[in-house]
KEVOZA-818446 format. One record per atom (N, C-alpha, C): residue number from 0; atom name; x, y, z. Coordinates in steps of 0.2 Angstrom, whole numbers, plus 5000, padded with zeros to 4 digits. Layout:
! residues N
<r><pos>NUM</pos><site>CA</site><u>X</u><v>Y</v><w>Z</w></r>
...
END
This chain:
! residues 90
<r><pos>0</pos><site>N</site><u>4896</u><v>5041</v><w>5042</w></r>
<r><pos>0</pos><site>CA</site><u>4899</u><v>5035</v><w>5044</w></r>
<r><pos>0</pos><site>C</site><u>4902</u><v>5031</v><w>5039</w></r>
<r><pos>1</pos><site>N</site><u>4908</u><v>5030</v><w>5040</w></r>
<r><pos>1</pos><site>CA</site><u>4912</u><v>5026</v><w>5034</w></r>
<r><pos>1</pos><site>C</site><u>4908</u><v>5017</v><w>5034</w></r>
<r><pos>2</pos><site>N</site><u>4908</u><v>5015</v><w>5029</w></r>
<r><pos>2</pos><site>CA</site><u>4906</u><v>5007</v><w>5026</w></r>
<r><pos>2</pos><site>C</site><u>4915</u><v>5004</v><w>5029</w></r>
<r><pos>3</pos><site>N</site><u>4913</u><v>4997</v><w>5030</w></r>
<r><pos>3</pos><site>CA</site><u>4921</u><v>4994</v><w>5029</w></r>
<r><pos>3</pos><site>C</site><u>4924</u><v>4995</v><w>5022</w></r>
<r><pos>4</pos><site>N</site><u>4920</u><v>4994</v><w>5016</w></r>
<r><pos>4</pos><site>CA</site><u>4921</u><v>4995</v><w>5011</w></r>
<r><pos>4</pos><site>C</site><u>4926</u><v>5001</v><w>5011</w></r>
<r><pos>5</pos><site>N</site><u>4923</u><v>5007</v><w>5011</w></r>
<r><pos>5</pos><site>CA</site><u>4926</u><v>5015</v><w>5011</w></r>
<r><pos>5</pos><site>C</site><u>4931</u><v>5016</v><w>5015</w></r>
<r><pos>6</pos><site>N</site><u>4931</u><v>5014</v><w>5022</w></r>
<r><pos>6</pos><site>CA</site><u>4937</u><v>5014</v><w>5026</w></r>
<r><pos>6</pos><site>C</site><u>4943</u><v>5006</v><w>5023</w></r>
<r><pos>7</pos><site>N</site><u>4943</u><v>5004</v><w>5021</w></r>
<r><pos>7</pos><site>CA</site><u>4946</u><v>4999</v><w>5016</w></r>
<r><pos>7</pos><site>C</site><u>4951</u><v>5004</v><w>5011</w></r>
<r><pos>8</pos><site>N</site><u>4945</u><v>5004</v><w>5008</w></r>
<r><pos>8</pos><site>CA</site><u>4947</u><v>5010</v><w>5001</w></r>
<r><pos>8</pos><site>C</site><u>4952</u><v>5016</v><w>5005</w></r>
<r><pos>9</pos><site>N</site><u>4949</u><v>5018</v><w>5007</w></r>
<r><pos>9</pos><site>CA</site><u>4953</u><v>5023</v><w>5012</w></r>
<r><pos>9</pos><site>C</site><u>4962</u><v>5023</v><w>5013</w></r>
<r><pos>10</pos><site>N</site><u>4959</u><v>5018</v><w>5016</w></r>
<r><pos>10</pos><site>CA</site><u>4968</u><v>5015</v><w>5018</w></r>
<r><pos>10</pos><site>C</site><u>4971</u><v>5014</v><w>5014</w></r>
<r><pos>11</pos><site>N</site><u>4970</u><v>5012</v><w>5009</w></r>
<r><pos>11</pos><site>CA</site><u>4974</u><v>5008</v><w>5004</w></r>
<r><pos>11</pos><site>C</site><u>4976</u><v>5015</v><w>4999</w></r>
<r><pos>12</pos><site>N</site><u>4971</u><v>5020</v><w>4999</w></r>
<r><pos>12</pos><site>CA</site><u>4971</u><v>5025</v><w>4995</w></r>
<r><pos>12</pos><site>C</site><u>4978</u><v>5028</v><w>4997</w></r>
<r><pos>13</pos><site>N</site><u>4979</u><v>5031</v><w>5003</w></r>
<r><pos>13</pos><site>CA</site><u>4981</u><v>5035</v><w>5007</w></r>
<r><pos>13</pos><site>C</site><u>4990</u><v>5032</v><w>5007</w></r>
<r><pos>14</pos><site>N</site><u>4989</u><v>5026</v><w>5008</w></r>
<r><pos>14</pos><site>CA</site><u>4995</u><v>5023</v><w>5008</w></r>
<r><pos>14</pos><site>C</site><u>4998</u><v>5022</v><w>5001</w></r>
<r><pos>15</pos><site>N</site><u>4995</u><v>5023</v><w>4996</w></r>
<r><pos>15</pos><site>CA</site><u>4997</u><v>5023</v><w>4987</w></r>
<r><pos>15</pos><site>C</site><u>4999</u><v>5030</v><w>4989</w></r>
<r><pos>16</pos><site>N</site><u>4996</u><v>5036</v><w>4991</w></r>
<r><pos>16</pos><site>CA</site><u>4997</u><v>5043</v><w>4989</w></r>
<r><pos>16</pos><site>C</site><u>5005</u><v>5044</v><w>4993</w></r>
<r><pos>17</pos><site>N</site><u>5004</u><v>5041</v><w>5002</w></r>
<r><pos>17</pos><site>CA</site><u>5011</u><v>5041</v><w>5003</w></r>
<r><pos>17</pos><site>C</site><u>5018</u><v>5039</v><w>4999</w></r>
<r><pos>18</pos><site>N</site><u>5016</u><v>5034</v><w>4998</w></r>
<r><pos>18</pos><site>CA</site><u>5023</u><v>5031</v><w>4997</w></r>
<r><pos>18</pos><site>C</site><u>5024</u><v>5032</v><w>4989</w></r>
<r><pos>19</pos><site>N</site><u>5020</u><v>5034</v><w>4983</w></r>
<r><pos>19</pos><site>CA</site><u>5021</u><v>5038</v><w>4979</w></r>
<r><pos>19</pos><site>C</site><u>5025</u><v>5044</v><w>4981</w></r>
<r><pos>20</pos><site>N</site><u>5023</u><v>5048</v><w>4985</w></r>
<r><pos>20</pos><site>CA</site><u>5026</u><v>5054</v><w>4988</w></r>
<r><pos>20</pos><site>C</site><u>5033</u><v>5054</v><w>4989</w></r>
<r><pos>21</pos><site>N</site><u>5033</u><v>5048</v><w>4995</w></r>
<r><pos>21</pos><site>CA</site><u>5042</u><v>5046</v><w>4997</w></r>
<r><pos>21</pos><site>C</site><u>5045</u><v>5043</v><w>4990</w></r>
<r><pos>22</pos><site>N</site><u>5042</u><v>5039</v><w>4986</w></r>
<r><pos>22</pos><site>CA</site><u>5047</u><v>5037</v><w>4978</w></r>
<r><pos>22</pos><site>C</site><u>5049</u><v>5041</v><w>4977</w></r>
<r><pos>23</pos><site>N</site><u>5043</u><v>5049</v><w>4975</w></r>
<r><pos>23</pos><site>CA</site><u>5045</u><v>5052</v><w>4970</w></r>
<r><pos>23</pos><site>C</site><u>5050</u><v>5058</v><w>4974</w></r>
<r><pos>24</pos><site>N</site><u>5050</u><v>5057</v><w>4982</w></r>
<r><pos>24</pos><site>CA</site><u>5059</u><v>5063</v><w>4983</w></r>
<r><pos>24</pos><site>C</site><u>5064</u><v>5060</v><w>4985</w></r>
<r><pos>25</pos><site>N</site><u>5063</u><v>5054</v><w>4983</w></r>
<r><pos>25</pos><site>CA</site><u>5069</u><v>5049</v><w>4984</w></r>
<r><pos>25</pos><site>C</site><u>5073</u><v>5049</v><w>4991</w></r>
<r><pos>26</pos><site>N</site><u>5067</u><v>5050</v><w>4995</w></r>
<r><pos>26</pos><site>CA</site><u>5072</u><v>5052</v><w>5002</w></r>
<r><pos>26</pos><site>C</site><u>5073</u><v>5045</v><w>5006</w></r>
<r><pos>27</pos><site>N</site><u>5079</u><v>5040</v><w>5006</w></r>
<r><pos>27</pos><site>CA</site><u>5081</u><v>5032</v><w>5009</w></r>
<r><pos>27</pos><site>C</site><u>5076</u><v>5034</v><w>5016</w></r>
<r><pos>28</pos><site>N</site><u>5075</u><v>5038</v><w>5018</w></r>
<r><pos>28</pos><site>CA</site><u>5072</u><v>5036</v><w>5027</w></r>
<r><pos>28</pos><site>C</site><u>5064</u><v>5036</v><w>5024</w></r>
<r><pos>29</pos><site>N</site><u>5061</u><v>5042</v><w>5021</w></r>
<r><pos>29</pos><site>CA</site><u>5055</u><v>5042</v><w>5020</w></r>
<r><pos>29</pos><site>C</site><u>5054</u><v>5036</v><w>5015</w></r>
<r><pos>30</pos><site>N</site><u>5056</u><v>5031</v><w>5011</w></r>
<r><pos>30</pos><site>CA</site><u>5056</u><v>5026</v><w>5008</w></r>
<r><pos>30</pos><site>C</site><u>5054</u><v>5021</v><w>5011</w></r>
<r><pos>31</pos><site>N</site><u>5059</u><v>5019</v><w>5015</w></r>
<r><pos>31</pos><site>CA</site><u>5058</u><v>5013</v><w>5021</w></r>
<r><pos>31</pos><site>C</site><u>5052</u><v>5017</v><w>5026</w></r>
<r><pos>32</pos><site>N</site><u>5051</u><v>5020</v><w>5029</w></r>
<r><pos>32</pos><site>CA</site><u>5046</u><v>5021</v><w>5031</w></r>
<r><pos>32</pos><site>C</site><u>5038</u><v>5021</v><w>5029</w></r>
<r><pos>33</pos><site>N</site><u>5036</u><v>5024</v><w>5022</w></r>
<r><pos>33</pos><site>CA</site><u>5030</u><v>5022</v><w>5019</w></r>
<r><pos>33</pos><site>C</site><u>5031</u><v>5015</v><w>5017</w></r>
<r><pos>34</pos><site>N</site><u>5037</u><v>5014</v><w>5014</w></r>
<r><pos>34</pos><site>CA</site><u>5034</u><v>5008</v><w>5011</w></r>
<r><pos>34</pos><site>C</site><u>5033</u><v>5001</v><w>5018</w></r>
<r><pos>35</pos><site>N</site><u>5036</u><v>5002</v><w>5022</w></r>
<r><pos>35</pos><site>CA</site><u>5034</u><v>4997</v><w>5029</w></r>
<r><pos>35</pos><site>C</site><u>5026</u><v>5000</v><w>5031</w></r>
<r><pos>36</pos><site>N</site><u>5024</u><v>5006</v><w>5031</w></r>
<r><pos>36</pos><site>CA</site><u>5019</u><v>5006</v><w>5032</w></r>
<r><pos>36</pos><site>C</site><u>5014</u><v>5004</v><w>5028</w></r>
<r><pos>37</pos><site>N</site><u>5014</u><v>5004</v><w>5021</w></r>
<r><pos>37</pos><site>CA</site><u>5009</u><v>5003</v><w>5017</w></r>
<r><pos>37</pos><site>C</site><u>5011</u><v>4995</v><w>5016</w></r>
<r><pos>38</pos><site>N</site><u>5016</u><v>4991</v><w>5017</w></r>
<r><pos>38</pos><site>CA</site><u>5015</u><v>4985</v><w>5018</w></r>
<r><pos>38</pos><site>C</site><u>5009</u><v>4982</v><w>5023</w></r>
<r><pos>39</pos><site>N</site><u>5009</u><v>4984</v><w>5028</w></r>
<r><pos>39</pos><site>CA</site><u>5005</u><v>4986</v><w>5035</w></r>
<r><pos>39</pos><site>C</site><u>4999</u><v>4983</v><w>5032</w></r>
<r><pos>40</pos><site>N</site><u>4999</u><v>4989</v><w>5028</w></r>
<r><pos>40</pos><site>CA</site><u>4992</u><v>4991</v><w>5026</w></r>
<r><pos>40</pos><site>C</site><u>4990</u><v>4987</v><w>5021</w></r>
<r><pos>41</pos><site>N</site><u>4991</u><v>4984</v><w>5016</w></r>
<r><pos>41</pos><site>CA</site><u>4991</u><v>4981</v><w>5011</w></r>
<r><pos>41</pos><site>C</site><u>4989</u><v>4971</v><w>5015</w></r>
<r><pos>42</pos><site>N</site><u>4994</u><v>4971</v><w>5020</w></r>
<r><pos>42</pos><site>CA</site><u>4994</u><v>4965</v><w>5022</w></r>
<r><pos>42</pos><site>C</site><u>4985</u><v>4963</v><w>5028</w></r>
<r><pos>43</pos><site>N</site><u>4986</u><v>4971</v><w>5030</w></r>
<r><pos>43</pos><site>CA</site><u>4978</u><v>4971</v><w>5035</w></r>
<r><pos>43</pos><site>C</site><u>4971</u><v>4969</v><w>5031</w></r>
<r><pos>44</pos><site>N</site><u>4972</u><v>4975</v><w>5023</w></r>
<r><pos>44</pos><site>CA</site><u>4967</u><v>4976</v><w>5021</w></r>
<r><pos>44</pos><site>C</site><u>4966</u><v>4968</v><w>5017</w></r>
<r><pos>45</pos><site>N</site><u>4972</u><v>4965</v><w>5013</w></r>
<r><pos>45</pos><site>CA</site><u>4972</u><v>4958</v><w>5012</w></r>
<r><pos>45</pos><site>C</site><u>4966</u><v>4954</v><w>5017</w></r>
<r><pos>46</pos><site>N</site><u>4971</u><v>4952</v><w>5023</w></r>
<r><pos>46</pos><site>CA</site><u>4967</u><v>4948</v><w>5028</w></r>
<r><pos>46</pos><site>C</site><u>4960</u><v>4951</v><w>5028</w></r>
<r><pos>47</pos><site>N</site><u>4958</u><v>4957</v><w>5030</w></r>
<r><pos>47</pos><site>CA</site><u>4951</u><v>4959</v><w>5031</w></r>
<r><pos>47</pos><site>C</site><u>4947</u><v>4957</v><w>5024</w></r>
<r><pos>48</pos><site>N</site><u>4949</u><v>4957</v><w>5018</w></r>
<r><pos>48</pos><site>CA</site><u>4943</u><v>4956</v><w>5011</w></r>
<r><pos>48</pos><site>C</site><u>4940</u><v>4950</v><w>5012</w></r>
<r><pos>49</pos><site>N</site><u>4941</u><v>4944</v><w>5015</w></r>
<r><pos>49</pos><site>CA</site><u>4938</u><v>4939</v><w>5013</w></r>
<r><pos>49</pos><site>C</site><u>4929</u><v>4942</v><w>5021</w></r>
<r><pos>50</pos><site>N</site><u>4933</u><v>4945</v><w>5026</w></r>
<r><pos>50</pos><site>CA</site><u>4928</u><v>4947</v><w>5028</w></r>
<r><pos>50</pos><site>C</site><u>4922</u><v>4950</v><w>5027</w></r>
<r><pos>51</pos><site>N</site><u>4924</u><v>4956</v><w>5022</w></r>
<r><pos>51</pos><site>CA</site><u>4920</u><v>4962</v><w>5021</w></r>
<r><pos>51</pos><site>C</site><u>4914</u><v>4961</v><w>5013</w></r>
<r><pos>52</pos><site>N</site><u>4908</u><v>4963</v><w>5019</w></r>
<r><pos>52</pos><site>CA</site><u>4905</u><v>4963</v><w>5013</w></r>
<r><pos>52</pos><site>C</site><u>4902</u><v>4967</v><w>5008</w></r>
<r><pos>53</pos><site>N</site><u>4905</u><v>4965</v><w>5001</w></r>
<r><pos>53</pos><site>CA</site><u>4905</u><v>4971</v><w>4997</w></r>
<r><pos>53</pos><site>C</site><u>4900</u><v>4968</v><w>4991</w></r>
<r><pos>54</pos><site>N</site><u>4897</u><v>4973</v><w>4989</w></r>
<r><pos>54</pos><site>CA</site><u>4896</u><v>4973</v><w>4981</w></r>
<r><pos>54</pos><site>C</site><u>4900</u><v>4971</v><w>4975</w></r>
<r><pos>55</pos><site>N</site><u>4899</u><v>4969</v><w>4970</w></r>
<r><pos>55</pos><site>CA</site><u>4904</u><v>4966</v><w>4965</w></r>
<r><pos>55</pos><site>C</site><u>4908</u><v>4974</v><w>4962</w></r>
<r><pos>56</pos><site>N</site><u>4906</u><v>4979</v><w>4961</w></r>
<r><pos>56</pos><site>CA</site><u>4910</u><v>4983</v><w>4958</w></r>
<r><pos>56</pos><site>C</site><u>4913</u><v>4986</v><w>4965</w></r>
<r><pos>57</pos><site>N</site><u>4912</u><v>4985</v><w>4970</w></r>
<r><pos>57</pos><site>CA</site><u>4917</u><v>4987</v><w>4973</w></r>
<r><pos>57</pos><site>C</site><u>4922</u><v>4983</v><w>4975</w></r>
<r><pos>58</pos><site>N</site><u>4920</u><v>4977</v><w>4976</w></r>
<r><pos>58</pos><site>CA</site><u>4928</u><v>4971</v><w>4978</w></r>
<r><pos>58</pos><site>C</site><u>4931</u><v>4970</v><w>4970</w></r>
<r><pos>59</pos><site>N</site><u>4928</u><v>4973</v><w>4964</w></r>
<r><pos>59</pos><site>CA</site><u>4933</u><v>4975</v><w>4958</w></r>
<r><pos>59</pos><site>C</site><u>4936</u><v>4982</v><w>4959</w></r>
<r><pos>60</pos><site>N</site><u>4933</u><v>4986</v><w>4963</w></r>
<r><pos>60</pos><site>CA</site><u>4938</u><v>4992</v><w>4965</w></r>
<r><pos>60</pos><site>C</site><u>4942</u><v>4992</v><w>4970</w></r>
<r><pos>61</pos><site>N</site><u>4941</u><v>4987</v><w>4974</w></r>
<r><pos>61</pos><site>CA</site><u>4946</u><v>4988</v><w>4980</w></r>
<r><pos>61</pos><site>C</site><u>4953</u><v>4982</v><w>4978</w></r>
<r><pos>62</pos><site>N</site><u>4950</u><v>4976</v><w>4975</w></r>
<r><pos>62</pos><site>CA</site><u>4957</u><v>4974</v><w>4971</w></r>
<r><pos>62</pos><site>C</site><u>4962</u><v>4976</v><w>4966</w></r>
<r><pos>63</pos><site>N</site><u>4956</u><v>4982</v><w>4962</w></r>
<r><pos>63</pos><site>CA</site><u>4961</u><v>4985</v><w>4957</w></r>
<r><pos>63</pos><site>C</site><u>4968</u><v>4990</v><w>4964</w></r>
<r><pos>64</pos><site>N</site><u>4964</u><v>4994</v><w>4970</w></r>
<r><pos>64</pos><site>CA</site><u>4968</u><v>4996</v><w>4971</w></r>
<r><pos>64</pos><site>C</site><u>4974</u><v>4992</v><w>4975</w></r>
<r><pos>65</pos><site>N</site><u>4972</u><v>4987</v><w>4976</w></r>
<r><pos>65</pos><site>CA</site><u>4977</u><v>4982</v><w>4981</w></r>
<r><pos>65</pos><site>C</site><u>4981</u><v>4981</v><w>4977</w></r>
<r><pos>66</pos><site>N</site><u>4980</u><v>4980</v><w>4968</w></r>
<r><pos>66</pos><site>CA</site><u>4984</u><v>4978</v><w>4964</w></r>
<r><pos>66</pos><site>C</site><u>4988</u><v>4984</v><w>4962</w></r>
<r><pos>67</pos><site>N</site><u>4987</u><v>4991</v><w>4964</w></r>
<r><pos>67</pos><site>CA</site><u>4991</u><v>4996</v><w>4962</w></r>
<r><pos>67</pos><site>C</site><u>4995</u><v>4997</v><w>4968</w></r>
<r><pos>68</pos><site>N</site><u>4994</u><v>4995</v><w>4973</w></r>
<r><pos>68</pos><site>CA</site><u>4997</u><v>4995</v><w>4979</w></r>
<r><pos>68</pos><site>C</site><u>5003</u><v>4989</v><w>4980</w></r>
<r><pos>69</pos><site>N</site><u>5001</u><v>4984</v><w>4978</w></r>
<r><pos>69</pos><site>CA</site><u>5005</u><v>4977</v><w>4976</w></r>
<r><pos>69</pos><site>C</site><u>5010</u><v>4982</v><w>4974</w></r>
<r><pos>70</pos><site>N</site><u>5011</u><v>4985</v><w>4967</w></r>
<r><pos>70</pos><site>CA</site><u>5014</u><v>4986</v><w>4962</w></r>
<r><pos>70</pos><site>C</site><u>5018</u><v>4991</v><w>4966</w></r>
<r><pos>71</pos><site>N</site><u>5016</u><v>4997</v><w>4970</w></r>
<r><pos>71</pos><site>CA</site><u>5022</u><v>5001</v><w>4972</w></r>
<r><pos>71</pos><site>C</site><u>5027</u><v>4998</v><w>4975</w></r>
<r><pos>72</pos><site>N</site><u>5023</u><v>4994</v><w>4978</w></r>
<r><pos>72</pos><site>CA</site><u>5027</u><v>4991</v><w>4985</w></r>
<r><pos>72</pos><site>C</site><u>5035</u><v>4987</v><w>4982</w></r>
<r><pos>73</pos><site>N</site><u>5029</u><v>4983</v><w>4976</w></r>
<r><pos>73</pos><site>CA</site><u>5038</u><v>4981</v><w>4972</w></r>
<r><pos>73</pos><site>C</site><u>5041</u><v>4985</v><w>4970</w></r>
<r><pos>74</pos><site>N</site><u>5040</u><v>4994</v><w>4969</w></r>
<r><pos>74</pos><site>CA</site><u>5045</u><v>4995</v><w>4965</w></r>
<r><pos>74</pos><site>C</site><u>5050</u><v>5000</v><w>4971</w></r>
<r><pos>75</pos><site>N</site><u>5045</u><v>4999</v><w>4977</w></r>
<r><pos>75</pos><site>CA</site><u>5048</u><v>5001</v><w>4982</w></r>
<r><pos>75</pos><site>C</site><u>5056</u><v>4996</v><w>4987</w></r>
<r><pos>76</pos><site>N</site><u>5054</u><v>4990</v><w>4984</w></r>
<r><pos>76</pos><site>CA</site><u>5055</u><v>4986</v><w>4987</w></r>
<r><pos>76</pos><site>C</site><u>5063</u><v>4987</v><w>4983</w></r>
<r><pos>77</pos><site>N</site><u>5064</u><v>4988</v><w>4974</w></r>
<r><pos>77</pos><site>CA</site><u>5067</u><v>4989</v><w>4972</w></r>
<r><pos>77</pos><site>C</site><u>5073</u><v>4995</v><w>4972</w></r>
<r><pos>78</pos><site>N</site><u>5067</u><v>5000</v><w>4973</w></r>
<r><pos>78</pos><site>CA</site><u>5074</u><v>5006</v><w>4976</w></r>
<r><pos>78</pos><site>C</site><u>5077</u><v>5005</v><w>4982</w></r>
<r><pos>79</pos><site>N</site><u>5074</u><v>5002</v><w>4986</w></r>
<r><pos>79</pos><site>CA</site><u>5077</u><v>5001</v><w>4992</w></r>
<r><pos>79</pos><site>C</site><u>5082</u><v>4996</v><w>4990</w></r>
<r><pos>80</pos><site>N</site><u>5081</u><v>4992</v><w>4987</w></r>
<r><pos>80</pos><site>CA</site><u>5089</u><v>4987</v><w>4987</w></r>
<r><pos>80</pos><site>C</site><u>5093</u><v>4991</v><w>4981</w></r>
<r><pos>81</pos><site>N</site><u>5091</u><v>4997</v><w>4979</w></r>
<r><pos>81</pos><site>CA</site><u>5097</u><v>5000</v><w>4976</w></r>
<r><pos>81</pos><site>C</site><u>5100</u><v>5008</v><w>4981</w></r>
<r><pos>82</pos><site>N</site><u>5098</u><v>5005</v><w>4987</w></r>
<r><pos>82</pos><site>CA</site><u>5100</u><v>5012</v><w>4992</w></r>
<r><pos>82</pos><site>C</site><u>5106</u><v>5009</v><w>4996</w></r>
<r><pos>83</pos><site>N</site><u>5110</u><v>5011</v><w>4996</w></r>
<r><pos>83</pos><site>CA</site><u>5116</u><v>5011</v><w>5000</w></r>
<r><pos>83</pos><site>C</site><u>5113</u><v>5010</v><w>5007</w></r>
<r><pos>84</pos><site>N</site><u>5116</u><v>5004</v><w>5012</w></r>
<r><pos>84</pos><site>CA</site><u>5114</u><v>5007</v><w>5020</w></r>
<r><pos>84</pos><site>C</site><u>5106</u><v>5006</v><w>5022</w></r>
<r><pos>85</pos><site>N</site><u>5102</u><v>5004</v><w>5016</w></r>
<r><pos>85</pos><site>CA</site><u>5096</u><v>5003</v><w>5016</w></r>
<r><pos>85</pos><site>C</site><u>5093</u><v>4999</v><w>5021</w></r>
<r><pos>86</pos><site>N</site><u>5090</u><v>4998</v><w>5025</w></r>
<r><pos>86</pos><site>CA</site><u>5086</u><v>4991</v><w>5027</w></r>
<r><pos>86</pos><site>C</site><u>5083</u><v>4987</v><w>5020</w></r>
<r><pos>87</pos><site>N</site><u>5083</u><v>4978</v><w>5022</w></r>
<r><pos>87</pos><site>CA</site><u>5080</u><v>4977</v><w>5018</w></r>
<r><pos>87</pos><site>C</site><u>5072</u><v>4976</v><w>5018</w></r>
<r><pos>88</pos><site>N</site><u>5070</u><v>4973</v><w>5012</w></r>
<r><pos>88</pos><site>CA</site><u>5061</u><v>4976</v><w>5013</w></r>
<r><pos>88</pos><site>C</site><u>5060</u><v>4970</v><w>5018</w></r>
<r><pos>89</pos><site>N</site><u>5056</u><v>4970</v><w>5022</w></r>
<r><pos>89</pos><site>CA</site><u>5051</u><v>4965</v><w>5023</w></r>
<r><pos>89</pos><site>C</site><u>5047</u><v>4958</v><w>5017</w></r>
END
């Protein structure tokens, strides 16, 4: 049975691996699509932290990845305003 913690962690892992994935094939659809999703996800798991209760090295491991997450998101945010025809981000 998943903890919220580990289901947290989950999400956020999962959406880091995607939207990694779409970056790295450049594909405009697959771009906007993760990166909308891991928005999603980024903004749920936000609102749920102050919920969730964690141990200290875990609310240090769940914001380390929210902040790797942050980070894609902007640089997703980036390629996309350099794609032609692009929607823009959210």
């Amino acid at each position: 049975m998943l903890t919220p913690y580990d289901f947290a962690m989950e999400e956020v892992s999962l959406a880091i691996l995607r939207l990694a994935d779409a970056l790295t094939a450049l594909d405009p659809a697959a771009i906007e699509q993760e990166c909308a999703e891991a928005r999603w996800v980024y903004q749920d798991v936000v609102n749920l932290y102050p919920k969730l209760q964690m141990q200290a090295a875990e609310r240090d491991s769940l914001l380390a990845q929210l902040s790797l997450l942050g980070s894609q998101l902007d640089l997703c945010d980036r390629q996309l305003r350099s794609i032609p025809n692009a929607a823009s981000p959210v």
